[in-house]
VOMARLUM-961470 format. One record per residue (C-alpha): x negated, y negated, z; residue in one letter. Coordinates in steps of 0.1 Angstrom, whole numbers, plus 2048, in hexadecimal, padded with zeros to 3 digits. Layout:
residues N
X;Y;Z;A
...
//
This chain:
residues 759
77A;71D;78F;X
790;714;7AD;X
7A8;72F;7B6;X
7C9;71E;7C3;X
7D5;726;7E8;X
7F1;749;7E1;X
7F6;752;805;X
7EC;776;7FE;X
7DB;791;812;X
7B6;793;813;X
7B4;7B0;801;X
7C4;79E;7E4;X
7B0;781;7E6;X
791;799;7E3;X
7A2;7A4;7C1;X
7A8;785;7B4;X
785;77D;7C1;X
776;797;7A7;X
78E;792;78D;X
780;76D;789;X
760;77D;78A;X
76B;795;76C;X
770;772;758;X
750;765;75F;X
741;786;750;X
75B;789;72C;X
755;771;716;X
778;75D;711;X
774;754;6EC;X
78F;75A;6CE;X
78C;77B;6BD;X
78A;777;695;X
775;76F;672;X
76E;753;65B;X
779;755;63A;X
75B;769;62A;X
755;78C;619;X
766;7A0;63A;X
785;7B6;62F;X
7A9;7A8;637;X
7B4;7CB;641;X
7A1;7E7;64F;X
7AF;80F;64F;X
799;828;65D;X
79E;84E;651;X
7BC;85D;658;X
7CE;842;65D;X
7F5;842;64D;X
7FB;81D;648;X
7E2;828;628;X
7EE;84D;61E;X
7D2;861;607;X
7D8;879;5EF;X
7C0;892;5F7;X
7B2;8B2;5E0;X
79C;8CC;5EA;X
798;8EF;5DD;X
787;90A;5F3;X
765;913;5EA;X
75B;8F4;5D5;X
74C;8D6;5DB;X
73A;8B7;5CD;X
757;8A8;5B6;X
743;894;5A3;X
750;88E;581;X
770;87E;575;X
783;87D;557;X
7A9;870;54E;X
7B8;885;530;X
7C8;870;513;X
7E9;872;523;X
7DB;865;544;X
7F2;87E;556;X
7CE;897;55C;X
7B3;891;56F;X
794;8A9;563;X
778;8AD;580;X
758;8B9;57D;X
74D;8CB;5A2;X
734;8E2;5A7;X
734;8FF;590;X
75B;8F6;58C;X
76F;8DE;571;X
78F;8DE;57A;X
7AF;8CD;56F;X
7C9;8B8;585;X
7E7;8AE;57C;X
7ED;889;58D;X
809;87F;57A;X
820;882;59D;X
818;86C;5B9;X
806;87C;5D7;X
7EE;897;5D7;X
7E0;8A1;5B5;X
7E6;8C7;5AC;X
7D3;8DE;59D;X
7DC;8E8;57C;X
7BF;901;575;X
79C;905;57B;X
77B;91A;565;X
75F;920;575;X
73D;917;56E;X
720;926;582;X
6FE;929;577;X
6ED;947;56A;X
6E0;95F;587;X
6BD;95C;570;X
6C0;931;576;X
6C6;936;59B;X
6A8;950;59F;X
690;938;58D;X
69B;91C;59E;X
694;92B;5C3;X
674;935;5B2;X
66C;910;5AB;X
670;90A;5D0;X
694;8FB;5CA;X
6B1;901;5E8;X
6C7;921;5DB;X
6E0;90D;5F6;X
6DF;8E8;5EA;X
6D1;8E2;5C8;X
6CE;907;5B5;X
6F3;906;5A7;X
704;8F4;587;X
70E;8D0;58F;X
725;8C6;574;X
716;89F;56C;X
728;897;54E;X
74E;89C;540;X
755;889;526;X
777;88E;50D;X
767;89B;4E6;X
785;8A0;4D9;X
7AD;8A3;4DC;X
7A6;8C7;4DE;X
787;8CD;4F3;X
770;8BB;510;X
746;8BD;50E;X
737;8C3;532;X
712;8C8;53E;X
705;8CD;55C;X
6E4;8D0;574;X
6EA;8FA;56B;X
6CE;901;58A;X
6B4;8E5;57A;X
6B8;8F6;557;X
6D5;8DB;54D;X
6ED;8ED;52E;X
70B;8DC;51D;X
72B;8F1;50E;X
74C;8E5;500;X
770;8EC;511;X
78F;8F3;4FF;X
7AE;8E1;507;X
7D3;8F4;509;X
7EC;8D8;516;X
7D8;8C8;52B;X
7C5;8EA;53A;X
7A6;8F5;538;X
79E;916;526;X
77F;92A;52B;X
761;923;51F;X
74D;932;500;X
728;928;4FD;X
712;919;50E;X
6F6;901;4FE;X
6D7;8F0;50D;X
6DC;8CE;520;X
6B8;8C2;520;X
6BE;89C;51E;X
6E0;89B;525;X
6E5;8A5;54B;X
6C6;8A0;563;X
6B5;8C1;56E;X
6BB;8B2;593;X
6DB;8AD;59F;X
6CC;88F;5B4;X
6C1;879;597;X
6DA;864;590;X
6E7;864;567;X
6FE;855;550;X
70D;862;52C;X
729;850;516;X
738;864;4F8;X
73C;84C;4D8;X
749;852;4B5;X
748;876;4BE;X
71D;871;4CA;X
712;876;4ED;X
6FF;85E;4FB;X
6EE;864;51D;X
6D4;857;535;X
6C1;86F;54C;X
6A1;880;557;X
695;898;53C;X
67C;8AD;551;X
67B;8C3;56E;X
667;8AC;584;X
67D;890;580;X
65F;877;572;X
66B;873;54B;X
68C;85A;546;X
69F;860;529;X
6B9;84D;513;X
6C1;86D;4FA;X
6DD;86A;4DB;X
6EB;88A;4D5;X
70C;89E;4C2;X
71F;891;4A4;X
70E;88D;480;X
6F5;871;48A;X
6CE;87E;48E;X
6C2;887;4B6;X
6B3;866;4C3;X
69F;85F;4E4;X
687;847;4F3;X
660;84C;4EE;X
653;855;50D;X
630;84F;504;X
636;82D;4FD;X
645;82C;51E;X
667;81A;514;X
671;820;536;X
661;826;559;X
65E;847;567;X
676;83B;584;X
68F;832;56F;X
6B5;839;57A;X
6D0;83A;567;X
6F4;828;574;X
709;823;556;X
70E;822;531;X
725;80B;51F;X
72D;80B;4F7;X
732;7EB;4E4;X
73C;7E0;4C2;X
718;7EA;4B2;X
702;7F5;4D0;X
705;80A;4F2;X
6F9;7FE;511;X
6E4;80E;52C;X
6E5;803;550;X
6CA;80D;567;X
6AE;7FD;57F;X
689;80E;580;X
667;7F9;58C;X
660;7DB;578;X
641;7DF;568;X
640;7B4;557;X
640;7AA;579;X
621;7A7;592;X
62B;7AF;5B9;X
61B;7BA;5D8;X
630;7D9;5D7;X
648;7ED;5BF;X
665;7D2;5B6;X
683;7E3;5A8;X
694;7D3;58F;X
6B5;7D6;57B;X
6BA;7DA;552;X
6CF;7D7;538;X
6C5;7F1;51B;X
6D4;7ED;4F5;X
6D2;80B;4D9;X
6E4;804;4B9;X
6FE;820;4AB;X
6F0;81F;488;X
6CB;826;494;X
6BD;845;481;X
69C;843;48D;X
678;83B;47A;X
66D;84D;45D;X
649;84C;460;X
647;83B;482;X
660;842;4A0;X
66C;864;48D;X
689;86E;4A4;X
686;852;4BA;X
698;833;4C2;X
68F;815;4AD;X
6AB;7FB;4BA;X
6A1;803;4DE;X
6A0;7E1;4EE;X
6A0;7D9;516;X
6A2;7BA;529;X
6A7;7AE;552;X
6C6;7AD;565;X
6C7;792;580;X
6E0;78E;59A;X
6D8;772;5B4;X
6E8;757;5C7;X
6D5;739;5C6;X
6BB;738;5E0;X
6B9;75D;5E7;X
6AA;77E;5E5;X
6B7;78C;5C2;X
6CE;7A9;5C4;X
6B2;7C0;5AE;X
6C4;7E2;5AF;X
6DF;7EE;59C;X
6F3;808;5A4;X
715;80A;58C;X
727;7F2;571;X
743;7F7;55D;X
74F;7E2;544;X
76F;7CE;543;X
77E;7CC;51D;X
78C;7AA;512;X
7AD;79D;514;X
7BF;77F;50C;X
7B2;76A;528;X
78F;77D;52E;X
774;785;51C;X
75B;7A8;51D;X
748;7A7;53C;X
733;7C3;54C;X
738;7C2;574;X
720;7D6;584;X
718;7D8;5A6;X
6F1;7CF;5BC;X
6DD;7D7;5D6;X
6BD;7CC;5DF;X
69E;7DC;5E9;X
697;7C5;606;X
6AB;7C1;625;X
6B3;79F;633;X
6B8;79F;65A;X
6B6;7C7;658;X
6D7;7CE;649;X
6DC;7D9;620;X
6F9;7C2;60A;X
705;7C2;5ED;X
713;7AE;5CE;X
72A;7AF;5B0;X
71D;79D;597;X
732;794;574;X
71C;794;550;X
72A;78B;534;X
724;7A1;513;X
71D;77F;500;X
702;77A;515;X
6F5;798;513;X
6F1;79C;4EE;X
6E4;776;4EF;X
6C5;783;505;X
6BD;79F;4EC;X
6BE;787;4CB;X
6A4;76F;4E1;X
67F;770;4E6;X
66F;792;4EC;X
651;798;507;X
633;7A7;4FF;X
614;7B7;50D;X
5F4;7AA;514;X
5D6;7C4;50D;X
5BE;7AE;51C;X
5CE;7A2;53C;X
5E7;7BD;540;X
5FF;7A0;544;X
626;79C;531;X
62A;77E;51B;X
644;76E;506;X
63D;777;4E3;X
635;75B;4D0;X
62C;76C;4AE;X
644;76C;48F;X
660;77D;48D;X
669;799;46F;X
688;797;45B;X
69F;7AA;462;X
69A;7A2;487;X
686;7C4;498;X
6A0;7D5;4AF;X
6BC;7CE;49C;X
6DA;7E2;48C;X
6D3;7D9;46B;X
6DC;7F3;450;X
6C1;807;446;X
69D;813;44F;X
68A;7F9;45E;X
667;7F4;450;X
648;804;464;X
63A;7DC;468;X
65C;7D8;47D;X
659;7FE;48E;X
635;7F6;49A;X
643;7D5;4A7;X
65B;7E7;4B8;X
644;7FD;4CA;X
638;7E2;4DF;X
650;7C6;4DD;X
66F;7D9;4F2;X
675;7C2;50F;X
688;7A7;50B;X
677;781;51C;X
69B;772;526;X
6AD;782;541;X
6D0;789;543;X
6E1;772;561;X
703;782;576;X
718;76C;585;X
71B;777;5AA;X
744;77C;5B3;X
73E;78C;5D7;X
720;78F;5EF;X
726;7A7;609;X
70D;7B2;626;X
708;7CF;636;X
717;7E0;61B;X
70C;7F8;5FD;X
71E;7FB;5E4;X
71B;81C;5CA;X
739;81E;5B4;X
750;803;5A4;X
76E;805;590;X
782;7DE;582;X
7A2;7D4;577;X
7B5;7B6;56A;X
7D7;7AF;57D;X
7F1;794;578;X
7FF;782;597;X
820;772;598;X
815;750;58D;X
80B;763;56B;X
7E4;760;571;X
7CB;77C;56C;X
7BB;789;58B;X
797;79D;58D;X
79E;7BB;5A6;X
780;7D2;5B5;X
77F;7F2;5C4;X
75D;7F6;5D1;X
74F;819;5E0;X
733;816;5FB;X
71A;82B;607;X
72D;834;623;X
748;83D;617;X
761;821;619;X
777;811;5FA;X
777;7ED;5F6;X
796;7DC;5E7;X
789;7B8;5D6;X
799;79E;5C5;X
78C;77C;5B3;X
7A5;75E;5AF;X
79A;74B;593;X
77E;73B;597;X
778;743;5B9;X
764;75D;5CA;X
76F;781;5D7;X
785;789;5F0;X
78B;7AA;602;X
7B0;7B3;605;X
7A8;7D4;617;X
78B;7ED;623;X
794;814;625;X
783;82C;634;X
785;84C;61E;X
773;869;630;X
772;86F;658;X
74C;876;652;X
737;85C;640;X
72B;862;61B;X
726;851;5FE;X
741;84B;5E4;X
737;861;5C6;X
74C;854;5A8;X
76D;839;5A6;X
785;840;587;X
7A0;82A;587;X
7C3;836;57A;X
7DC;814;572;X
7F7;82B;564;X
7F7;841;586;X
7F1;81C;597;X
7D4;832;5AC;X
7AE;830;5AD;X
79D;853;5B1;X
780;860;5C4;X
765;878;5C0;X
751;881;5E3;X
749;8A3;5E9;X
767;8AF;5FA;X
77D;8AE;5E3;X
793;88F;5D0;X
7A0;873;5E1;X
7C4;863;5CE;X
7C1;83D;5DD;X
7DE;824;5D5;X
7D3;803;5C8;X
7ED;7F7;5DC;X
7FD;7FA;5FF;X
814;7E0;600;X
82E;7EE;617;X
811;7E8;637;X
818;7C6;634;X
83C;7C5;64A;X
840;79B;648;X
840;781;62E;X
825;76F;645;X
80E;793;63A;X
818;79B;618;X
80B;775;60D;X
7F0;771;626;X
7E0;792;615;X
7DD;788;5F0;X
7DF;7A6;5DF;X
7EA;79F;5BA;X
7FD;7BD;5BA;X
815;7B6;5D8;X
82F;79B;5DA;X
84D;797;5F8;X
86D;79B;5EC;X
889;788;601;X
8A4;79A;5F8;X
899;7BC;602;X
881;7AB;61F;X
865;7BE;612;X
842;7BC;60A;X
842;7D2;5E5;X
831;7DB;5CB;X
836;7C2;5AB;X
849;7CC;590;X
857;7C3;56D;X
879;7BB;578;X
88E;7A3;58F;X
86E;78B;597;X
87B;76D;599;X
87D;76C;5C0;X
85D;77C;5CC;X
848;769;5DD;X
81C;76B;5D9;X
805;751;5DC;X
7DE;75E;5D0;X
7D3;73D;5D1;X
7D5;731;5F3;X
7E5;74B;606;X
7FD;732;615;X
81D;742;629;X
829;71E;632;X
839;71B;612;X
841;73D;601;X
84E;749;626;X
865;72A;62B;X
888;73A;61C;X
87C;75E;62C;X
889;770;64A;X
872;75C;65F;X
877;73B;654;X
855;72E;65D;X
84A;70F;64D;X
824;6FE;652;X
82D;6F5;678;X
821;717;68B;X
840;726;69D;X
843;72F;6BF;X
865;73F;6BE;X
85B;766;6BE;X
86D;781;6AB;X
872;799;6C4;X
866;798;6E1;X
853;7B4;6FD;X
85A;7B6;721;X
841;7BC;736;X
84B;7C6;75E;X
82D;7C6;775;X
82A;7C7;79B;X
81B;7A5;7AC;X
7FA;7A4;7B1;X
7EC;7BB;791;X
7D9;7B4;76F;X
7EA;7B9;755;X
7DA;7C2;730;X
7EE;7B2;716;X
7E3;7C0;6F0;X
7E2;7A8;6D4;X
7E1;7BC;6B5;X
7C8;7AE;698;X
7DD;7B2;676;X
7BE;79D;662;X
797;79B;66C;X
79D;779;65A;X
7B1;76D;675;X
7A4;75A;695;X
7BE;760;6B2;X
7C8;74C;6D6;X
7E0;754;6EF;X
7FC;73E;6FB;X
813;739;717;X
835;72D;713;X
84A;725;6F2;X
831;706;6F6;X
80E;70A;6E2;X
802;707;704;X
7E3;71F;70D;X
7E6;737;725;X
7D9;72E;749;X
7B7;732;74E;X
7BA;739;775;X
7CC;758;772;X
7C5;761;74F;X
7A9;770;73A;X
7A1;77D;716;X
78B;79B;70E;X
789;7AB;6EA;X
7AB;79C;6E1;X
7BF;7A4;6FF;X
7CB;78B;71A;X
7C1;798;740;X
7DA;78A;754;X
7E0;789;777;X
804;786;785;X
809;76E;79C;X
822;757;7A8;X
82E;741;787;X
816;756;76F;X
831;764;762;X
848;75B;741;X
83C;75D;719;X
81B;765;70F;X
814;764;6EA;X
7F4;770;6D5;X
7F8;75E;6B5;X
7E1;763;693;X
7D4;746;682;X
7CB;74B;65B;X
7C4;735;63F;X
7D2;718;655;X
7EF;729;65D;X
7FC;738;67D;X
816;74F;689;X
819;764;6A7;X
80E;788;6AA;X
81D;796;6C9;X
838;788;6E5;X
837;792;70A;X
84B;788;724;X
83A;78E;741;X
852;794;763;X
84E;79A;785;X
862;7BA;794;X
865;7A8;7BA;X
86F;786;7A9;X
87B;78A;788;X
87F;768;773;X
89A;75B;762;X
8A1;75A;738;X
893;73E;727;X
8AC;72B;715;X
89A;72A;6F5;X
893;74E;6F6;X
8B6;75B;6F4;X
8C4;773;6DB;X
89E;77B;6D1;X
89C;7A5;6CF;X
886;7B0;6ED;X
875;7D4;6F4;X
869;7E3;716;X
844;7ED;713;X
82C;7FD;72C;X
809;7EB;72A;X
7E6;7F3;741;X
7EA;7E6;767;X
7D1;7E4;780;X
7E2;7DD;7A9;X
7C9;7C5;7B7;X
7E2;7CC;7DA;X
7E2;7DE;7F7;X
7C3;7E1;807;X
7B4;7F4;7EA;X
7AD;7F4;7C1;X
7C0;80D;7AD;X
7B0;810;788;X
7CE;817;76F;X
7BC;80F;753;X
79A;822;74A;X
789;805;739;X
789;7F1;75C;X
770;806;767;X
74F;7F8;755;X
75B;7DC;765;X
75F;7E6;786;X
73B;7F2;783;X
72E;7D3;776;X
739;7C0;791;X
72E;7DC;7B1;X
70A;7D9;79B;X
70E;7AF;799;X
715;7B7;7BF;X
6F6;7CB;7CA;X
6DD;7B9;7B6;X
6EB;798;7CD;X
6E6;7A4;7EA;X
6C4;7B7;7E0;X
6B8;793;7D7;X
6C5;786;7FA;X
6B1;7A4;80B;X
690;799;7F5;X
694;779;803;X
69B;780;823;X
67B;797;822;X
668;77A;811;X
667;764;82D;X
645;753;83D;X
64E;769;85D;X
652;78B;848;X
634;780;830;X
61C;77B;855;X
62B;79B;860;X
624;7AE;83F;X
600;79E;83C;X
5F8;7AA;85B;X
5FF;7C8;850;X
5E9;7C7;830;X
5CA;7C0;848;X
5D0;7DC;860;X
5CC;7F5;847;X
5B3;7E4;831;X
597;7F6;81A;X
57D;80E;829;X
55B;802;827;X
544;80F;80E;X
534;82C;823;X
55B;837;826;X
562;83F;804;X
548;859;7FF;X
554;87B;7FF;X
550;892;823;X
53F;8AB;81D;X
538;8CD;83B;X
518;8C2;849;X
525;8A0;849;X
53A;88F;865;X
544;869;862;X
53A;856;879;X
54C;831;87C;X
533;816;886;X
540;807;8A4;X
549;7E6;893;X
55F;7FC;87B;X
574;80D;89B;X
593;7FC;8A0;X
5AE;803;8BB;X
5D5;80E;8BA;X
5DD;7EA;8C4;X
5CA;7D9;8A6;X
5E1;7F0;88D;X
604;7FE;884;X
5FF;81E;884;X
621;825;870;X
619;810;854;X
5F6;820;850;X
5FF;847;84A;X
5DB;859;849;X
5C6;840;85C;X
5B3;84E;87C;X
5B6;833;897;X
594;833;8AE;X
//
């Protein structure tokens, strides 16, 4: 790239010299995304575009379990040794009503160190379920220092009063608070899914309270694998479902595959008479499977919840993947949509059995018993259709999800849906996702298309996973669980979005811009008759066309306000170009034209234009955003010249404009003064580029048929000893060279042979 003839000193020509050099070393492409599973918006911790309610009470931790009260103005949480109640019904940060303790017995603690269990990690009571009983009281268990106990809590307005016995929780909480659990209360029953043994090895789906008998799976018969691990449990009309993954034992692999189920036990089940006495006998199990066509299946599951039908929808279970296998070294995850119909369709189909002889599953092809084994018909069922049932508990069809978003790199652990309504009057699908690390994904599906992610927040400073997600639509909030404290999110932040061009590019159902008030707000039941959303397509060009900034599908080039910029001659400037969407690819311009910037004087390096100011460099530069086939401009500089400043543009006139300060580097003067840190990796990359060119020119130089005459020369004079030489000397010896061996000083250079005797 030619540089044109500026009549300047050689020192500045030695500037502009390296800073053409510094273009040849950043790449010069436009920053942005495609259109796929990335977040529109990103907020780190802290940040107070996307305030946090945040509770914390000093000397507890691990807020595990949550619980809304009838009123939804109370938010119960189970920490550790701790239940406390908030009251949430006030925006902001919950406050604490009242707390009881519950530590574990100083006997459970003792024996729990004795069992080689950490008195500072693991020996205290983890409260792992909270459930509502009653109008008047809660029922809580916990780990109670791997001896897991259960007691009921009285209710007083919403507060907790102490609490009065204490009762074994074998069954209903794990022993570890590790092992991951789940319990549902139903028509006044409890019914949980956990680990019923110290060592973690025995997998339990236990019925327990109310009038019905105690129920749980045979473990003998081995219902369930010893890895099992529970994630959720849902009621329906007849039956309760339990989510979970464990090792599939139908299937033959080189190594353990993982795979997700779908559990059914009926509400009426008594248990056997004879056979299965206090057992399940409508236990039933049958294969998850979310895939995309083509691909890996997504084989674990780690949470579903169940979305109740409306008047557009009906039941599904979302539940959200991972997989035990990483493609190109990173984790994902999916979101996968089953519908209940489905579901109960796979456990009225075929049933798999086992093969004695070849240790092989099989679709059972014998007849079937009426009524059908595993069903909630009234009444004992007859020992013929227990003994059946023994055996014939896994289900031969499997149930298929419907994948709604893929995401790599991403693990998702908690999950909480809801159904919105958009200003066009259709029913939206809206996420909040938890990860691993902990970060809060806000996702929404447009009818029949796939996810998109609004926004990403990050909730804690230092990574950790998300523990629970309870959504709250009357407090318009989604609470979290980690082990600080509570976390009070928003669903919605629609005030971040300061344009039209924002608020409708970000296709959140529950923000709409409102011309009147030129804001981007939240929707509401009244005075919607102006707002402006588009879920759809996302399109500004036409719900922005009557707004403040009149823009219509032709990008405009006529800026909103406008910064100055005043720079000495002869310096690189930094101009920032701010990123308001990862979806968004971005280019600078020059001029009120859609004219690219020069690339003489001019560079781009993570968004940013490097600009050198010359003679005529100076004028309009513009970063503009182009999203969803739309484009607008970001930022405004006008770029002038303290010696020679220019004159107004015409067409910029009565356009707001602000003085700003950005990072200069003087390329003047005789020498290079660094005003910006970040120049110098640069700097050094260049003096390094510098030295290894004229190292090469010195290995060449070196490397010429006179220095390689020279050199071997050299290599001769002090060549290897002869045989005799290299034995040792000892006292009595003296070596003697033979006289063809003695050489002269004039057949050797002495300085290049250190240690050699010359004759």
């Amino acid at each position: 790239m030619a540089l044109p003839a500026l009549g300047l000193d050689p020192w500045s020509l030695l500037g502009l010299f390296l800073f053409q050099l510094l273009q040849l070393l950043l790449p010069t492409t436009a920053e942005g995304g495609g259109q796929g599973s990335m977040p529109r918006v990103k907020y780190y911790a802290g940040d107070g575009r996307r305030a946090l309610g945040f509770f914390h009470q000093k000397g507890l931790q691990d807020f595990d379990s949550l619980l809304l009260s009838g009123d939804r103005n109370t938010l119960y949480v189970g920490a550790r040794e701790a239940i406390l109640a908030l009251n949430i019904q006030d925006p902001g940060v919950p406050r604490l009503k009242n707390m009881i303790p519950w530590p574990a017995s100083d006997k459970k603690k003792s024996e729990c160190t004795f069992k080689k269990k950490s008195n500072e990690t693991q020996c205290f009571n983890f409260i792992r379920v909270l459930v509502s009983f009653n109008a008047t009281h809660l029922y809580a268990c916990g780990t109670f220092a791997f001896s897991p106990a259960c007691t009921f809590i009285e209710l007083q307005d919403s507060s907790l009063l102490s609490i009065s016995e204490v009762m074994e929780g074998k069954g209903q909480s794990p022993f570890d608070p590790a092992h991951k659990h789940t319990a549902v209360l139903v028509d006044g029953m409890l019914y949980s899914g956990t680990m019923n043994n110290f060592l973690g090895s025995e997998p339990i789906l236990m019925r327990t309270l109310g009038s019905q008998p105690i129920l749980k799976t045979d473990t003998f018969l081995r219902w369930l694998h010893p890895d099992a691990s529970f994630v959720a449990a849902i009621p329906s009309t007849q039956v309760v479902y339990f989510f979970f993954e464990e090792t599939a034992s139908e299937l033959d692999f080189f190594e353990k595959l993982h795979t997700s189920r779908v559990a059914q036990v009926c509400k009426n089940d008594v248990g056997g008479e004879k056979l299965l006495q206090k057992k399940w006998t409508t236990f039933l199990k049958a294969q998850l499977l979310c895939t995309q066509p083509g691909q890996l299946p997504f084989n674990v599951i780690r949470h579903a919840v169940l979305l109740p039908s409306n008047s557009s929808t009906a039941p599904h279970i979302y539940a959200v993947f991972t997989s035990q296998w990483q493609v190109g070294g990173t984790k994902s995850s999916a979101v996968c949509a089953f519908s209940l119909t489905d579901i109960e369709r796979v456990f009225k189909g075929k049933y798999k059995e086992l093969n004695k002889e070849t240790s092989r599953w099989t679709t059972y092809r014998g007849p079937e018993t009426n009524p059908r084994p595993g069903s909630c018909s009234v009444g004992p069922s007859s020992d013929k259709a227990l003994t059946f049932m023994k055996d014939h508990f896994l289900m031969d069809e499997q149930v298929m999800g419907m994948p709604l978003l893929v995401k790599s790199g991403v693990e998702y652990t908690q999950l909480a849906v809801e159904i919105t309504q958009g200003l066009d009057g259709r029913s939206y699908l809206v996420m909040y996702l938890g990860t691993t690390t902990g970060s809060l994904h806000k996702a929404v599906v447009s009818g029949e298309s796939s996810a998109h992610l609004v926004e990403e927040i990050q909730l804690f400073p230092d990574p950790e996973p998300v523990r629970n997600l309870l959504l709250a639509p009357a407090q318009g909030a989604v609470f979290v669980g980690f082990s600080g404290g509570v976390l009070r999110v928003p669903r919605a932040n629609c005030s971040v979005y300061e344009s039209c061009v924002d608020c409708i590019l970000a296709r959140d159902p529950h923000c709409a811009w409102d011309p009147k008030s030129q804001i981007c707000g939240l929707l509401s039941s009244h005075n919607l008759n102006f707002w402006k959303q588009d879920m759809e397509q996302g399109n500004p060009g036409w719900a922005c066309t009557n707004g403040p900034l009149g823009r219509s599908l032709r990008p405009q080039s006529r800026p909103r306000i406008i910064k100055e910029v005043l720079a000495v001659p002869s310096s690189i400037l930094e101009l920032p170009c701010p990123h308001p969407s990862s979806l968004a690819s971005y280019h600078w311009t020059r001029g009120t034209a859609p004219a690219p910037a020069p690339e003489v004087s001019s560079t781009v390096h993570n968004g940013s234009l490097l600009l050198i100011l010359q003679d005529g460099v100076g004028g309009l530069y513009q970063c503009w955003a182009t999203e969803n086939g739309f484009s607008y401009p970001v930022v405004s500089y006008w770029v002038d010249s303290q010696d020679q400043p220019l004159a107004l543009d015409p067409e910029l006139a009565g356009i707001p404009r602000e003085h700003v300060e950005v990072p200069l580097t003087r390329v003047s003067s005789g020498a290079a003064l660094a005003a910006q840190r970040s120049y110098w990796p640069h700097f050094l990359t260049v003096t390094v580029l510098l030295v290894l060119v004229l190292s090469g020119a010195l290995i060449l130089l070196l490397a010429s048929p006179r220095g390689a005459l020279r050199a071997r020369g050299k290599v001769q004079g002090c060549g290897t000893l002869p045989p005799r030489e290299k034995s040792p000397l000892s006292q009595e010896q003296h070596l003697q060279l033979p006289k063809e061996h003695r050489i002269s000083a004039s057949d050797v250079d002495t300085d290049n042979c250190p240690g050699t005797e010359v004759a």
